[in-house]
gemmi code that builds the backbone of each chain (N, CA, C; Angstrom):
import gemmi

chains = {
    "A": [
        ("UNK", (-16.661, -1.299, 4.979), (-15.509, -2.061, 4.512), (-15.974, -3.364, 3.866)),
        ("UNK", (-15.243, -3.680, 2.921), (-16.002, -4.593, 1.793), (-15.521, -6.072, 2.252)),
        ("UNK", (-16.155, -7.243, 2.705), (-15.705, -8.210, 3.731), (-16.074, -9.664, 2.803)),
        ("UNK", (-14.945, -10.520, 2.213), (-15.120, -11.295, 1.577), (-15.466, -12.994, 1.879)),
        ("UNK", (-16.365, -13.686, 2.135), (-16.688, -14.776, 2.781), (-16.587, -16.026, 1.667)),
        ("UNK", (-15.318, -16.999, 2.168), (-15.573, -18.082, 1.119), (-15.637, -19.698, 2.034)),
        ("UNK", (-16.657, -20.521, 1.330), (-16.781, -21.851, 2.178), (-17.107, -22.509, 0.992)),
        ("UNK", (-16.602, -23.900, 1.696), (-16.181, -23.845, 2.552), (-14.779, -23.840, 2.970)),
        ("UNK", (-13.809, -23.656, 4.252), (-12.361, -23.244, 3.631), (-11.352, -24.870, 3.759)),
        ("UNK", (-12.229, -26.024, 3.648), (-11.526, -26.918, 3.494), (-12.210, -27.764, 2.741)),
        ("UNK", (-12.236, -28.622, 1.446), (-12.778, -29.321, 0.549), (-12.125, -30.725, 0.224)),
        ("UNK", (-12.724, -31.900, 0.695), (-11.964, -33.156, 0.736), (-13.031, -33.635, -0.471)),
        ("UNK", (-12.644, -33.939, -1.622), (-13.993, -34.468, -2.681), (-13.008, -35.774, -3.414)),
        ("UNK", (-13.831, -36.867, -3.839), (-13.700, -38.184, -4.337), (-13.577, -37.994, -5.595)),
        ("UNK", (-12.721, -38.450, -6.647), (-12.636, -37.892, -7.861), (-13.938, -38.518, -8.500)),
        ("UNK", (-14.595, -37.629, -9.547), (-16.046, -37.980, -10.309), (-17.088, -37.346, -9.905)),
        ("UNK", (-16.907, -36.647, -8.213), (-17.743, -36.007, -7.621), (-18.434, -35.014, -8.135)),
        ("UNK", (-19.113, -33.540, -7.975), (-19.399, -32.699, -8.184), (-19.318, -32.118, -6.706)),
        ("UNK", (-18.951, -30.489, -7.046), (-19.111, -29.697, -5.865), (-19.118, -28.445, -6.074)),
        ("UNK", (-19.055, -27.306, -5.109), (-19.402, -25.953, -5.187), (-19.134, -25.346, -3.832)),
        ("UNK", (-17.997, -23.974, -4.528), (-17.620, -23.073, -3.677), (-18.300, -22.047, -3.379)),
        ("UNK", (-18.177, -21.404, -2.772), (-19.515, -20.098, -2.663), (-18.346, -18.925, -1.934)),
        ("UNK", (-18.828, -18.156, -2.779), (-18.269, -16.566, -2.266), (-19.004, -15.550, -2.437)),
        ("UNK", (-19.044, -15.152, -0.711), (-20.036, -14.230, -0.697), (-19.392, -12.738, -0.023)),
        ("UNK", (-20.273, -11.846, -0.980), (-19.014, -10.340, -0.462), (-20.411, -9.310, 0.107)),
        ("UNK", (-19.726, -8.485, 0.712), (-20.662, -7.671, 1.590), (-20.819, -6.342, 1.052)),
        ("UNK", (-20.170, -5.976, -0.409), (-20.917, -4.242, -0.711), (-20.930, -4.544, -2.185)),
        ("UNK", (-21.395, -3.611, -2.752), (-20.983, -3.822, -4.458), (-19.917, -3.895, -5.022)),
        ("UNK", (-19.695, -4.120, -6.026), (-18.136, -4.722, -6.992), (-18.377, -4.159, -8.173)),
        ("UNK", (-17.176, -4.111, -8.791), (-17.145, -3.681, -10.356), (-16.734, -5.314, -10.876)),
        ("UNK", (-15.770, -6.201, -10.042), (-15.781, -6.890, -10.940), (-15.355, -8.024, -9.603)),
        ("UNK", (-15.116, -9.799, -10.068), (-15.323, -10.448, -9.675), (-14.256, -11.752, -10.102)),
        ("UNK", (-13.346, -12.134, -9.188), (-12.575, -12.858, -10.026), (-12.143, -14.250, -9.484)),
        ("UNK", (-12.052, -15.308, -9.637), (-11.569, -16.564, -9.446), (-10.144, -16.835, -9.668)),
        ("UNK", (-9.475, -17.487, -8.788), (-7.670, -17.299, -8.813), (-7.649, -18.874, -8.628)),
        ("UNK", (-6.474, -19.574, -8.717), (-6.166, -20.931, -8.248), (-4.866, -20.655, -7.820)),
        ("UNK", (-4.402, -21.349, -6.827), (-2.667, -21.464, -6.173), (-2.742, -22.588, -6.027)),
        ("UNK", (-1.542, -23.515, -6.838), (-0.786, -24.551, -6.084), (0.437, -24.165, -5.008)),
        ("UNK", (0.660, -25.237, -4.223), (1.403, -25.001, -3.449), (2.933, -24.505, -3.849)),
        ("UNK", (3.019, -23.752, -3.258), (4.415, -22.658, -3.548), (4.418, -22.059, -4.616)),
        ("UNK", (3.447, -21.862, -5.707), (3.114, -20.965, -6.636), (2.106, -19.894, -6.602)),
        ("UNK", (2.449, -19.087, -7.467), (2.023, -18.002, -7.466), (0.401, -18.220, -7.642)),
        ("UNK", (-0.694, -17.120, -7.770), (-1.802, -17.142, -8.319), (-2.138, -17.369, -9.684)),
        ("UNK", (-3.115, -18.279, -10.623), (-3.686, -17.770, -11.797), (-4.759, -18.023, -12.126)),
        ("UNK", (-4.894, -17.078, -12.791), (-6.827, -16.502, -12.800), (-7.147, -17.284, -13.649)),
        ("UNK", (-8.455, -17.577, -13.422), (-8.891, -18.914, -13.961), (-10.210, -18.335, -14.294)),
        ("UNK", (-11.260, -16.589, -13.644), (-12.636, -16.255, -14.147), (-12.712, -14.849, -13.897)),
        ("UNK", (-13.398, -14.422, -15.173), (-13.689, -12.794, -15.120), (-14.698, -12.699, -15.006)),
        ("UNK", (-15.723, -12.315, -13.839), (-16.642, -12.188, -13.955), (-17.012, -10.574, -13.894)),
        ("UNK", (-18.004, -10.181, -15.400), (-18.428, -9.024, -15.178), (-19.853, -8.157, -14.543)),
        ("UNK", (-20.451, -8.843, -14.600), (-21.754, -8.159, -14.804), (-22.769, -9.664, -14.105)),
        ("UNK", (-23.991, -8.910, -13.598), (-25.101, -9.886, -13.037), (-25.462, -11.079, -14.147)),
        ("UNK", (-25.310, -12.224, -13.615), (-25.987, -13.390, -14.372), (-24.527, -13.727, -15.070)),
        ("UNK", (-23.651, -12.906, -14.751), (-22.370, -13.909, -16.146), (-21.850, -15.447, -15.307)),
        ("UNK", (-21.717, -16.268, -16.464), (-21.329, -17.811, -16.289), (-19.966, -18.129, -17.268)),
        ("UNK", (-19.351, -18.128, -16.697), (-18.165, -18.602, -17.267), (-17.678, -20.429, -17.345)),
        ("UNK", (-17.124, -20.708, -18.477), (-16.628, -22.364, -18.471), (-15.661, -22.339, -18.516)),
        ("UNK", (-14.506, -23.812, -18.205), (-13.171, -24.129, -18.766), (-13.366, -25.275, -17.790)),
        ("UNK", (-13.473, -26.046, -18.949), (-13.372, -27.832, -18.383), (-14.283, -28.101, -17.525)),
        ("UNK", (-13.372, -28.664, -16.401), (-14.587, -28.950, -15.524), (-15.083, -27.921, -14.180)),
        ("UNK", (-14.385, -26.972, -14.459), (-14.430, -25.678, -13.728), (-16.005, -24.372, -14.487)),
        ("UNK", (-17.092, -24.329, -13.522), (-18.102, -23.099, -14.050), (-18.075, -22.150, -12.596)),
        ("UNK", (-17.760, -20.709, -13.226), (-18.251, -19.891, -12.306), (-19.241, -18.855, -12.638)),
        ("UNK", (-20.468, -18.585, -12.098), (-21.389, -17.567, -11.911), (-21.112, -16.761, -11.214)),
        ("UNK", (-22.075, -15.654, -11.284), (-21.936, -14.162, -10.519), (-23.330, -13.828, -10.810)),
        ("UNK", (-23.716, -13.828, -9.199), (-25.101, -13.214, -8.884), (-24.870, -11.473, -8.173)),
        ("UNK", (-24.811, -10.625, -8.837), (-24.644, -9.247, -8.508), (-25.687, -9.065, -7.015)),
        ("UNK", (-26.612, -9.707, -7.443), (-28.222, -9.066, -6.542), (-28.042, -9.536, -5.048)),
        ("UNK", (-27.237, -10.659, -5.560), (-27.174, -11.818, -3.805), (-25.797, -11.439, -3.284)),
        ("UNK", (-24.993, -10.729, -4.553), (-23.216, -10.280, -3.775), (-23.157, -12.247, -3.679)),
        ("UNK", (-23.045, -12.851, -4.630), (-22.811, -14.351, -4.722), (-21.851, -14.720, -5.836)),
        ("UNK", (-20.903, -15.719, -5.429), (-20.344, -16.064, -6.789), (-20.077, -17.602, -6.304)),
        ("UNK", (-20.785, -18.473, -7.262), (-19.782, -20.025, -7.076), (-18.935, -20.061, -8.285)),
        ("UNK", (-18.441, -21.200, -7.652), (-17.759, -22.070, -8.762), (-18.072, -23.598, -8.553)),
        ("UNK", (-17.717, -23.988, -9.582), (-19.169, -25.477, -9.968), (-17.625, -26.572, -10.202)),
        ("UNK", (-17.547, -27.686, -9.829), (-16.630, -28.265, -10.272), (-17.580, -29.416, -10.455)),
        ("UNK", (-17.048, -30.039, -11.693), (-18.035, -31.099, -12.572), (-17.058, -32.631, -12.724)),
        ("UNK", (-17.188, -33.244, -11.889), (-16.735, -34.685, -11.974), (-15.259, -34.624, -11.869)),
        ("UNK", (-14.918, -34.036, -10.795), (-13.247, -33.887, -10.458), (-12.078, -34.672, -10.388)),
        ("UNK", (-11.268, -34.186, -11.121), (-10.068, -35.301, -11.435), (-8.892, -34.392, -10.215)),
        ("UNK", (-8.120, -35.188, -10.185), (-7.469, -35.178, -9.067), (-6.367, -33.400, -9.684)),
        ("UNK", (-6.074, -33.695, -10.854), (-5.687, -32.563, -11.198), (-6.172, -30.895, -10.964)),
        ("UNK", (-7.399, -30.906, -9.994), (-8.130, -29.883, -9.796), (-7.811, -29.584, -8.016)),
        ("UNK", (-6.681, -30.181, -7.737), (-6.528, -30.224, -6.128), (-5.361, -28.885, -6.332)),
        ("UNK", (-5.869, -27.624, -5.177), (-5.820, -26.721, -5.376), (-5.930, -25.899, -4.552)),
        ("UNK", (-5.209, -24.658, -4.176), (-6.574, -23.473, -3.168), (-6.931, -22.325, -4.050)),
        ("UNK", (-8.164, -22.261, -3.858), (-8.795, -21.448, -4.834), (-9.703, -20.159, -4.139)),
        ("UNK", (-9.422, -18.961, -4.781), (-9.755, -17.992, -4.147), (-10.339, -17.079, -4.770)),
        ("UNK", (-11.078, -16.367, -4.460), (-12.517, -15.521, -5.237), (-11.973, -14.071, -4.521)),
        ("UNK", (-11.770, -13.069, -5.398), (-11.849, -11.663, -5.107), (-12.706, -10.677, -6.075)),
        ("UNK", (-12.865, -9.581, -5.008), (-13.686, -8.357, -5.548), (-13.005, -7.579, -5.809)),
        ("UNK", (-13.331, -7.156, -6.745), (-12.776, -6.016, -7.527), (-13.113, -4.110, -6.998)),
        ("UNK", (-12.910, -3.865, -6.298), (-13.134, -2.259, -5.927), (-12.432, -1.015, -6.833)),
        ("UNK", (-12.706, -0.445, -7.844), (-11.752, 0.501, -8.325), (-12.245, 2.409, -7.297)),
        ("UNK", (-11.159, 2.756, -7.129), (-11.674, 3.464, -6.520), (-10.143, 4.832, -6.624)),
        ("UNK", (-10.669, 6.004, -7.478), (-9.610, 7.327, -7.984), (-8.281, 6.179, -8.569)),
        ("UNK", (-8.873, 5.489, -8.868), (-7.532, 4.829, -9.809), (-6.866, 3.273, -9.088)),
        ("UNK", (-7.080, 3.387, -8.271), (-6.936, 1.953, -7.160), (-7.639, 0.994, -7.585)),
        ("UNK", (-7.244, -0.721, -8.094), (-7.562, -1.704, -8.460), (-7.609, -2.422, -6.909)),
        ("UNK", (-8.488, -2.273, -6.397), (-8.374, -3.142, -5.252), (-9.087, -4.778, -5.270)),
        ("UNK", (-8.021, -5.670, -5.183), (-8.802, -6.845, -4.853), (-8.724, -7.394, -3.182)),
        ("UNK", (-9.915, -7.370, -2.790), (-10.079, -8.034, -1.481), (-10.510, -9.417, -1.911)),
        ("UNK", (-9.646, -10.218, -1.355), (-9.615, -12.069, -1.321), (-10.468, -12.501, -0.274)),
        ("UNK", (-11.198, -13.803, -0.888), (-11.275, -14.474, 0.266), (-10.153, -15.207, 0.909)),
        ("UNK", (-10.804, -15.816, 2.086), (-9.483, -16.759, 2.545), (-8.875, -18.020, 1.826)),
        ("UNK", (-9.500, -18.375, 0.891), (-9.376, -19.112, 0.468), (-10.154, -20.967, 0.656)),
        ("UNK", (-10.424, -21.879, -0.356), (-10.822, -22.770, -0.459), (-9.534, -23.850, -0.708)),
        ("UNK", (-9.377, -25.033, 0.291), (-8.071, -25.693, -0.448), (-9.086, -26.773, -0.493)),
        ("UNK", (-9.125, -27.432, -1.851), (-9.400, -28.624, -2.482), (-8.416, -29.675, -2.529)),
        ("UNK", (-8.688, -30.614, -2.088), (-8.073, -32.218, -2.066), (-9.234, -32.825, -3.101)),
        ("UNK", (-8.618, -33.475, -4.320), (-9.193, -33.976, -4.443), (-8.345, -35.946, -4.315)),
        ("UNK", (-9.469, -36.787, -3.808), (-8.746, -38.062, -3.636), (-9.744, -39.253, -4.378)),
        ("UNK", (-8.467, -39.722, -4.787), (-8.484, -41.130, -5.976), (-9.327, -42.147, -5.482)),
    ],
    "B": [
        ("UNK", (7.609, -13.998, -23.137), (6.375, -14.741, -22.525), (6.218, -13.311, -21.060)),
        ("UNK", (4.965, -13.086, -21.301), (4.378, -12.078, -20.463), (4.662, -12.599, -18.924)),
        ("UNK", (5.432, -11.829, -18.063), (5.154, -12.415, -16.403), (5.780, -11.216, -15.570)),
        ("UNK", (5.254, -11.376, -14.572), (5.894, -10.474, -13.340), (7.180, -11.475, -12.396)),
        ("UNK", (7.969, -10.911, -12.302), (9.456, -11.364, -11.795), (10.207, -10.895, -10.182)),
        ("UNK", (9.721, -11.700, -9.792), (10.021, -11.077, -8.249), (11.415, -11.792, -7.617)),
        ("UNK", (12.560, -10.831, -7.148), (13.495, -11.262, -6.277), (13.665, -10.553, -5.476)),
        ("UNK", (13.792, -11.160, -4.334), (14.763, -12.782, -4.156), (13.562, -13.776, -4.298)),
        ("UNK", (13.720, -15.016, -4.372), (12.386, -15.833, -3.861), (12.001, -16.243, -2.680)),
        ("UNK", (13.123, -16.253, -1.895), (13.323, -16.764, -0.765), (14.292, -15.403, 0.171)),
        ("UNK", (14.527, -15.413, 1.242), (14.903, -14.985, 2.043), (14.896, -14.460, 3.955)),
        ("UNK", (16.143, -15.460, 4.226), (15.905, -15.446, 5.808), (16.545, -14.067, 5.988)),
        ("UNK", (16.461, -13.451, 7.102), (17.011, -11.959, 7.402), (16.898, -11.626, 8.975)),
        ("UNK", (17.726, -10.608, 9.473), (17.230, -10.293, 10.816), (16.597, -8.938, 11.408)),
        ("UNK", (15.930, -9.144, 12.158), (15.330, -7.581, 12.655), (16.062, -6.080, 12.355)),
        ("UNK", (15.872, -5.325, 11.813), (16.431, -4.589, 11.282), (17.279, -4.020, 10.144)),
        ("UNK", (17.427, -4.665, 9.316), (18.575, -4.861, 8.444), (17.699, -4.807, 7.054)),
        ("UNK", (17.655, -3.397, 6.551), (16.743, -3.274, 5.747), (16.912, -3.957, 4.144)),
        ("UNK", (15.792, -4.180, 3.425), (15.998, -4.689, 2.589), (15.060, -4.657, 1.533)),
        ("UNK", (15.411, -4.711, -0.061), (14.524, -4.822, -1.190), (14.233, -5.863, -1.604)),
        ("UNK", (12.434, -5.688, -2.049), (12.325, -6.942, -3.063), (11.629, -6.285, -4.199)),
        ("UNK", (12.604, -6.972, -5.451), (12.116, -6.467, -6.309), (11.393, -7.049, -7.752)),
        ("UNK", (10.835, -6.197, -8.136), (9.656, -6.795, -8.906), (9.268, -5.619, -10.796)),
        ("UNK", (9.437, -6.594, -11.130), (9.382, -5.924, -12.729), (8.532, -6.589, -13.718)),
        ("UNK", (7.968, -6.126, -14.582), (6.982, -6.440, -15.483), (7.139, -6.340, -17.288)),
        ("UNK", (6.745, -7.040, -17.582), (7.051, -6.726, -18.853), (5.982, -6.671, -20.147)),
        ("UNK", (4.745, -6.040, -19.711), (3.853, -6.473, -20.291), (2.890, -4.618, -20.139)),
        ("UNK", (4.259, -4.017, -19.821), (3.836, -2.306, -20.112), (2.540, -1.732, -19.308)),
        ("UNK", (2.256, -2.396, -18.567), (0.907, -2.416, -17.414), (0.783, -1.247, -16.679)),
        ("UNK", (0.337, -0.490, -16.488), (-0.018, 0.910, -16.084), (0.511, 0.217, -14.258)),
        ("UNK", (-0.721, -0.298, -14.302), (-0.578, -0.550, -12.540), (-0.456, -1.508, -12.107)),
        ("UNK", (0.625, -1.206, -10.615), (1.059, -2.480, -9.884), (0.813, -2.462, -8.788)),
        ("UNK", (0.889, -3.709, -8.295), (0.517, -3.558, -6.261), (1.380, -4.569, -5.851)),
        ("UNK", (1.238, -4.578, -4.390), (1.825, -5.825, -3.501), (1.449, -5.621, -2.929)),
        ("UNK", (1.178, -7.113, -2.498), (0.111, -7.988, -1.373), (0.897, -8.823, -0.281)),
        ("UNK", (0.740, -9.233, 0.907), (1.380, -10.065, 1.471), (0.070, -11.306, 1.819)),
        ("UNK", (0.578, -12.214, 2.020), (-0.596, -13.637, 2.035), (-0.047, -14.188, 3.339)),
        ("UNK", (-1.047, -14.107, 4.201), (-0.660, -15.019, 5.182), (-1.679, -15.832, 5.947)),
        ("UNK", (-1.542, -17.031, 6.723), (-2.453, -18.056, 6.678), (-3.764, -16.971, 6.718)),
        ("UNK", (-5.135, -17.564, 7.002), (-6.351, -17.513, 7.476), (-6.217, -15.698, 7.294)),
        ("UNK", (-5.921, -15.143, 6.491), (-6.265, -13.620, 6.168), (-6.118, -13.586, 4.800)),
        ("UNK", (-5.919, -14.280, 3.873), (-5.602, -14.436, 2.642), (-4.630, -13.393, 2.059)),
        ("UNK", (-5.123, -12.378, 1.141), (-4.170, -11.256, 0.423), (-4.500, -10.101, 0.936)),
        ("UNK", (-3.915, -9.253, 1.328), (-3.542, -7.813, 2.123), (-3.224, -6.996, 0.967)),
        ("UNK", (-3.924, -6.028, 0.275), (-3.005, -4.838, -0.304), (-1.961, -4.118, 0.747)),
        ("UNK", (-0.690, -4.088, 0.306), (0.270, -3.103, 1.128), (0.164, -1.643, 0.082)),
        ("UNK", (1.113, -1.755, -0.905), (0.916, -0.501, -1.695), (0.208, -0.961, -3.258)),
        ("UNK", (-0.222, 0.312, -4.055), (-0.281, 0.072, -5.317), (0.099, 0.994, -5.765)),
        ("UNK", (0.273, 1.036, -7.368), (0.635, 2.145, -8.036), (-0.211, 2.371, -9.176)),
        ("UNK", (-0.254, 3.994, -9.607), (-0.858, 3.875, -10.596), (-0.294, 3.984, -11.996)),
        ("UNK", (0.376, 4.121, -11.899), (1.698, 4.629, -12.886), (2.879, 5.812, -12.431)),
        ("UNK", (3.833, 5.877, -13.365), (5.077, 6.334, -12.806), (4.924, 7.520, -11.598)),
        ("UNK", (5.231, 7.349, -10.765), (5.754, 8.314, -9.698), (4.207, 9.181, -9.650)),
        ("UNK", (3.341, 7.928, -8.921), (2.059, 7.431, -8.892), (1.977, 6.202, -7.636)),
        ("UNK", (2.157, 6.628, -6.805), (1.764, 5.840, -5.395), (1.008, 5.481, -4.260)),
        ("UNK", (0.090, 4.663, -3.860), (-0.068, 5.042, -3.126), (-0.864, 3.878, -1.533)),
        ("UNK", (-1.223, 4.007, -0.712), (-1.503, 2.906, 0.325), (-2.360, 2.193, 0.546)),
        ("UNK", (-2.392, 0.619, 0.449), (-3.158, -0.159, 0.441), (-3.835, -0.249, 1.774)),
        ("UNK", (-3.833, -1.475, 2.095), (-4.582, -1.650, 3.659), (-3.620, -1.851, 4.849)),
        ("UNK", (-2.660, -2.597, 4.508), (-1.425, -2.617, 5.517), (0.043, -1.974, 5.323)),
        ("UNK", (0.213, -0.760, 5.304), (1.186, 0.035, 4.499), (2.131, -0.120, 5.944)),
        ("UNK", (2.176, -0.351, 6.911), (2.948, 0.057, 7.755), (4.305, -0.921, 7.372)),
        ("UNK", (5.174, 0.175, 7.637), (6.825, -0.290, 7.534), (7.171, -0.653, 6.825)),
        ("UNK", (6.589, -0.769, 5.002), (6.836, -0.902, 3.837), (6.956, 0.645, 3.351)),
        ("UNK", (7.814, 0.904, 2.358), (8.306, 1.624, 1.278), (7.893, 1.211, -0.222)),
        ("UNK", (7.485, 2.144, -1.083), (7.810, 1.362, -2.586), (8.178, 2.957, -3.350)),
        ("UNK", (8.349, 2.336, -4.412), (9.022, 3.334, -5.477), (8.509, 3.192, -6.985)),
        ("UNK", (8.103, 4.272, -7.968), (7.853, 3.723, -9.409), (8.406, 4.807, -10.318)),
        ("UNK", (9.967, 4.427, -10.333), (10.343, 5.683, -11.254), (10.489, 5.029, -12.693)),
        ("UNK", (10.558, 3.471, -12.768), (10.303, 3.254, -14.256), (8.855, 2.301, -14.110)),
        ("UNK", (8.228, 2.247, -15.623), (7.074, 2.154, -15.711), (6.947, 0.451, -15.496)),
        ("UNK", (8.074, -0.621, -15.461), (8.579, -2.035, -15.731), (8.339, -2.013, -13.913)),
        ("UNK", (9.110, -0.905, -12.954), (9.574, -1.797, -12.092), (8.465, -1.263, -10.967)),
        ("UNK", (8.809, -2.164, -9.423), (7.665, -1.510, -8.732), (8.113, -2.091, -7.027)),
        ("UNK", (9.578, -1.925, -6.934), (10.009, -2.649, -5.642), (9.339, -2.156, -4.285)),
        ("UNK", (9.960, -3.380, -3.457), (8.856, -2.785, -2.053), (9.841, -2.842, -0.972)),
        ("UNK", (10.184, -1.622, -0.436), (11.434, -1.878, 0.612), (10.656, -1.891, 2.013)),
        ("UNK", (11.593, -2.488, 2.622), (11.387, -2.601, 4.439), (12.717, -2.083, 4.780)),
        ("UNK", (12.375, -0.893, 5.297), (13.526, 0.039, 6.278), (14.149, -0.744, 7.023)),
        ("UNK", (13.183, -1.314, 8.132), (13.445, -1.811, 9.375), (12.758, -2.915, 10.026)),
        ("UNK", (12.886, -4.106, 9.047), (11.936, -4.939, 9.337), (12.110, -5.912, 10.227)),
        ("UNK", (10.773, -6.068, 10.688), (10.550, -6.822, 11.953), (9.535, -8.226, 11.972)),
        ("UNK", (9.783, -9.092, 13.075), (9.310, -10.303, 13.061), (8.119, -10.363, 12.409)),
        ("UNK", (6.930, -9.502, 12.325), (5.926, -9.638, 12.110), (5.507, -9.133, 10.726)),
        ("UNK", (6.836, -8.952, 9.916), (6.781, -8.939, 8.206), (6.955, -9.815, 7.411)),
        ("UNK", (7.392, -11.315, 8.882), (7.164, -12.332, 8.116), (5.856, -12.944, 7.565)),
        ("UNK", (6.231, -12.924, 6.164), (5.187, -13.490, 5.365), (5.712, -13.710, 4.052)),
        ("UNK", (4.764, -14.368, 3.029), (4.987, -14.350, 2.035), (3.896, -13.355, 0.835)),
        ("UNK", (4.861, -12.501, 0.372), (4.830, -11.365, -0.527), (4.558, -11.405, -2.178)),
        ("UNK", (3.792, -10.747, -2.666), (3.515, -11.115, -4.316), (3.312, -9.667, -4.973)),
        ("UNK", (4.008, -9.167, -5.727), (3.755, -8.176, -6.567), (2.478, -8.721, -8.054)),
        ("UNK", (1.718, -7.226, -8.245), (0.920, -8.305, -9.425), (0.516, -6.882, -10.263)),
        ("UNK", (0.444, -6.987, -11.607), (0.182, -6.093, -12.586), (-1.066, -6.105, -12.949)),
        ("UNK", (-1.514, -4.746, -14.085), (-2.474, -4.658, -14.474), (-2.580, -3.526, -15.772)),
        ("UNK", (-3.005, -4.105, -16.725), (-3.172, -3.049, -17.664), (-3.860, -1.869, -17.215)),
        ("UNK", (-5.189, -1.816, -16.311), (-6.016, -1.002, -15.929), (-6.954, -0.786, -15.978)),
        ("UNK", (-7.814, -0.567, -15.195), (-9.422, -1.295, -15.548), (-10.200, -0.359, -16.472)),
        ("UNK", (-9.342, 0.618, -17.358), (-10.291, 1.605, -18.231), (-10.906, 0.733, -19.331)),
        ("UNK", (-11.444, 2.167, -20.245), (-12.910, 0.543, -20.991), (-12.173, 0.440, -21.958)),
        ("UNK", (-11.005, 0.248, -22.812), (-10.251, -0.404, -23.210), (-9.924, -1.553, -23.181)),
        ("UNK", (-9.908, -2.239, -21.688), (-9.314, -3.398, -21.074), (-10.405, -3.852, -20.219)),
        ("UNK", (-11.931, -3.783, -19.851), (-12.620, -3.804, -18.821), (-12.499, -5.582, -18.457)),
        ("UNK", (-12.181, -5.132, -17.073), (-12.091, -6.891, -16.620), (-10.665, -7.680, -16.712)),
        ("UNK", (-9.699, -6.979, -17.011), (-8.431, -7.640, -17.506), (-8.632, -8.045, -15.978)),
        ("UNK", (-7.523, -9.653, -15.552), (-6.771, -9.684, -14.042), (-5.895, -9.631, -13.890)),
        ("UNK", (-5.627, -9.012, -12.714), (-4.094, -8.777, -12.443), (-3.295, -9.806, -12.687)),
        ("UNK", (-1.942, -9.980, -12.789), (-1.285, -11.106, -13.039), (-0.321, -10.742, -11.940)),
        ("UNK", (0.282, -12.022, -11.372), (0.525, -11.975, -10.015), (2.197, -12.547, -10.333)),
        ("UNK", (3.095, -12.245, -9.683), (4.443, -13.051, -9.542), (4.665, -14.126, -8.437)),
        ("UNK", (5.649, -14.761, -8.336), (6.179, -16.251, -7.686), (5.873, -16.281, -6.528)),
        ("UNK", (5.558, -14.798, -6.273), (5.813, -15.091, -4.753), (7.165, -14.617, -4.107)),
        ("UNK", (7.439, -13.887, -2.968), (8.279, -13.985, -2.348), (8.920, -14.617, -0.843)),
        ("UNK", (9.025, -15.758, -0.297), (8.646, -15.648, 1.054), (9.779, -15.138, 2.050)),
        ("UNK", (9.560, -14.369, 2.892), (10.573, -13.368, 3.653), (10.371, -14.083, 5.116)),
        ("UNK", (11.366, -13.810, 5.503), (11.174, -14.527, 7.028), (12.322, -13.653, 7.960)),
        ("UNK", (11.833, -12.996, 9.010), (12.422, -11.991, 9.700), (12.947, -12.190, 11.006)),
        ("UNK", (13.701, -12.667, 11.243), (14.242, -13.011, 12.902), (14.674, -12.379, 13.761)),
    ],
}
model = gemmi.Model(1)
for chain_id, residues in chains.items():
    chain = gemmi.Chain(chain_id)
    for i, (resn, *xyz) in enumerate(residues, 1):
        res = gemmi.Residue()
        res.name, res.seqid = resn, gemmi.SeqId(i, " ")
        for name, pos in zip(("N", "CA", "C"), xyz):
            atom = gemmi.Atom()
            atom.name, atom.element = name, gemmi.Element(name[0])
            atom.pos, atom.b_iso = gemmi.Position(*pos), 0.0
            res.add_atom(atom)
        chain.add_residue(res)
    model.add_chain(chain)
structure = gemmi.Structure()
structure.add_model(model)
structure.setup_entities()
């Protein structure tokens, strides 16, 4: 059973900071994805990750995907408060036609002024 | 503007007293699912679909129903629901991961939160 690990699951960061989420999954994936939720809203995907070594940008948000390590961060680069968030990394399983995403638990980011 | 549309958004209810939530798409997406989110377990597949009258069970299927007789809609009934279906619920689409589309993400709706007494 494919078991999704994300840390850390609480993130208090100073705006300007730098930091990094880590999600780590326990079998192989077809694919690899980064979500954001504000509070009382829905999910939106924010990274597609396909394939070993892909790096994705948008602002101050980078996510990688290490296939070999079952690793994925996400890089946040000098954080503005607008990046306070819970953010969640799933695997992609397709399986006889089934899109399965298993989530992590999620990361909630504070970021403070 | 492309989105998935879930009602009710809200809803208190009591043990037993069955009920739909429903959820439609407009962006012609082969396949749909619903998830329920609740603290410290994050997202649960309940059902997905693969297309029309095309169903079938996620990880927590118990005491949920769904239906896909048009290709837009993809509701999720509770017969007989009970305290412990409280949660909050999200239907989410997908074109389909063939190599046409490889990598599309699902796109997710508002949210529903249900609360069962």
């Amino acid at each position: 059973e494919l078991k999704v690990e994300q840390n850390p699951l609480f993130l208090s960061m100073q705006e300007g900071k730098n930091y990094t989420i880590y999600c780590n999954y326990s079998t192989t994936s077809d694919r690899l994805y980064w979500y954001r939720q504000d509070p009382g809203k829905s999910l939106e995907s924010l990274f597609v990750l396909l394939s070993n070594g892909a790096v994705k940008q948008e602002g101050r948000l980078m996510a990688s995907l290490d296939t070999k390590a079952r690793l994925s961060t996400l890089h946040i680069t000098a954080a503005v408060h607008d990046l306070s968030a819970t953010y969640f990394c799933a695997v992609l399983q397709t399986n006889f036609g089934n899109e399965k995403l298993t989530f992590g638990t999620g990361t909630r980011l504070t970021i403070i002024p | 503007e492309a989105q998935v549309t879930q009602n009710p958004r809200y809803l208190i209810t009591v043990t037993g007293k069955k009920l739909t939530v429903t959820c439609s798409q407009n962006m012609n997406h082969e396949y749909m699912s619903w998830y329920r989110q609740d603290p410290g377990l994050g997202l649960r597949q309940i059902y997905y679909s693969m297309n029309v009258e095309v169903t079938d069970k996620g990880d927590v299927p118990e005491g949920y129903k769904v239906s896909r007789k048009e290709k837009r809609n993809f509701p999720l009934i509770l017969e007989s629901p009970s305290p412990n279906q409280t949660s909050l619920y999200f239907c989410a689409s997908s074109p389909g991961q063939g190599v046409e589309a490889p990598g599309q993400p699902q796109h997710f709706g508002d949210g529903t939160r249900l609360s069962i007494l």
